[in-house]
C-alpha positions in Angstrom: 23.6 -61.2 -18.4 25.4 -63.9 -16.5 24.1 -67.6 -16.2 23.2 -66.9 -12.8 20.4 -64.1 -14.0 19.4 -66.7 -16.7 18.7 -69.9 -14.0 16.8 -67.3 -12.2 14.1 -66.8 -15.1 13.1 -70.1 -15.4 11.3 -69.8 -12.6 9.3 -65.9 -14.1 6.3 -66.8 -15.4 6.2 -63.8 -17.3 9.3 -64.3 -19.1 8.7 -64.5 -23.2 10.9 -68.1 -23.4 8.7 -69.8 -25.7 8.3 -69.2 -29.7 5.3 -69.6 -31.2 5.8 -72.9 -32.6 7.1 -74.3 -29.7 3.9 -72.8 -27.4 1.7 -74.2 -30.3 3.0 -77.2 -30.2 2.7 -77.4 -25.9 -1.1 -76.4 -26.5 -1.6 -78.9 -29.0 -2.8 -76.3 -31.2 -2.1 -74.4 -34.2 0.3 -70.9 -35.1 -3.1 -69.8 -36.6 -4.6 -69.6 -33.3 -2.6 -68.5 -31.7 -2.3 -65.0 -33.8 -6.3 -65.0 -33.4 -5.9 -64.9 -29.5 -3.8 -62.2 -30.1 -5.8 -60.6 -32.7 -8.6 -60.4 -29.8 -6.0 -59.2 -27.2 -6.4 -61.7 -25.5 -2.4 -61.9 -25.4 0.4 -60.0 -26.3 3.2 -62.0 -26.9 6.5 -60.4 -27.0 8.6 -59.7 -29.9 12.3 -60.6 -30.4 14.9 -58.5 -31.7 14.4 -60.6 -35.0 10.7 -59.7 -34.6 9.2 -63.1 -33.8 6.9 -63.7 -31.2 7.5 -65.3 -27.9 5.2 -66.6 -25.1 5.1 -66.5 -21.6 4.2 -69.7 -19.0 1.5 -67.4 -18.0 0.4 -66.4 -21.8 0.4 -70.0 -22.2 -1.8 -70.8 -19.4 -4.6 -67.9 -20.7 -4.3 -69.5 -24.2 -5.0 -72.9 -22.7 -8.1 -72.0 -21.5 -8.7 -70.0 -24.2 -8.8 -73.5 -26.2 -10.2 -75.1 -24.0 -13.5 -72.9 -24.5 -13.0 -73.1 -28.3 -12.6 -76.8 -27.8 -16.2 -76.8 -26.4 -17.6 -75.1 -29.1 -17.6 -71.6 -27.8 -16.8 -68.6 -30.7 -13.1 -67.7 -30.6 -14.1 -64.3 -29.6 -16.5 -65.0 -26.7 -13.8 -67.2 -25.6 -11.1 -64.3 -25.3 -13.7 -62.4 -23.7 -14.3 -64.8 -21.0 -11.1 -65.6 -20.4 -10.4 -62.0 -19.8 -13.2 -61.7 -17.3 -11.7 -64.7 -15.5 -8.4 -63.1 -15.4 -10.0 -59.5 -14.2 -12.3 -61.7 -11.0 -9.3 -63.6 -10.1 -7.2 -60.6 -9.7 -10.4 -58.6 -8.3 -10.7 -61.3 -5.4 -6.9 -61.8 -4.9 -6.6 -57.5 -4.4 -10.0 -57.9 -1.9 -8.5 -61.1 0.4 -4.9 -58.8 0.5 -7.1 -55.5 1.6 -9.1 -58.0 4.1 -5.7 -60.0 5.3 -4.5 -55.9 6.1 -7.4 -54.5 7.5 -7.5 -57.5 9.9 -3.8 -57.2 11.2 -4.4 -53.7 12.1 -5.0 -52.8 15.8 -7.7 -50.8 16.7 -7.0 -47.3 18.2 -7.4 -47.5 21.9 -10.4 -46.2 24.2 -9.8 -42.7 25.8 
């Protein structure tokens, strides 16, 4: 890989550049809950060669709100669950504007 290929990643939001500590430490959280999240699926991190886990920007993001649900006193599970329902309606209505922005650009077929 040449440095060029590495600048470009910093910009992938699902490249694994964080380790645990370090994406515990952004959230203001703990390791702890961060293998919970996981524990619920609610992310996957990615494992190094050496077998340690690594987060994404976008991993990061779903575990923010993630704690911020637990923060508000909601169970650790409902608030994977919720989050993972957000995730599923955002992409839901994203998928439904593209089919929308398509369906609009087409031209109609022409009178006989």
């Amino acid at each position: 890989m040449t440095a060029d290929d590495s600048y470009g990643r910093l910009d992938d939001d699902d490249y694994p550049a964080y380790t645990m500590g370090r994406a515990a430490e952004m959230l203001g959280t703990t390791q702890s809950f961060l293998r919970a999240i996981g524990e619920h699926r609610l992310i996957t991190p990615l494992r190094s060669a050496g077998g340690h886990r690594r987060y994404s920007r976008y991993q990061l993001r779903i575990a923010a709100r993630a704690r911020e649900l637990v923060d508000q006193g909601t169970p650790i599970e409902a608030a994977c669950r919720i989050v993972i329902l957000e995730d599923q309606l955002e992409e839901a209505q994203r998928l439904n504007a593209e089919y929308r922005r398509a369906a609009g650009s087409s031209t109609p077929p022409a009178a006989a």
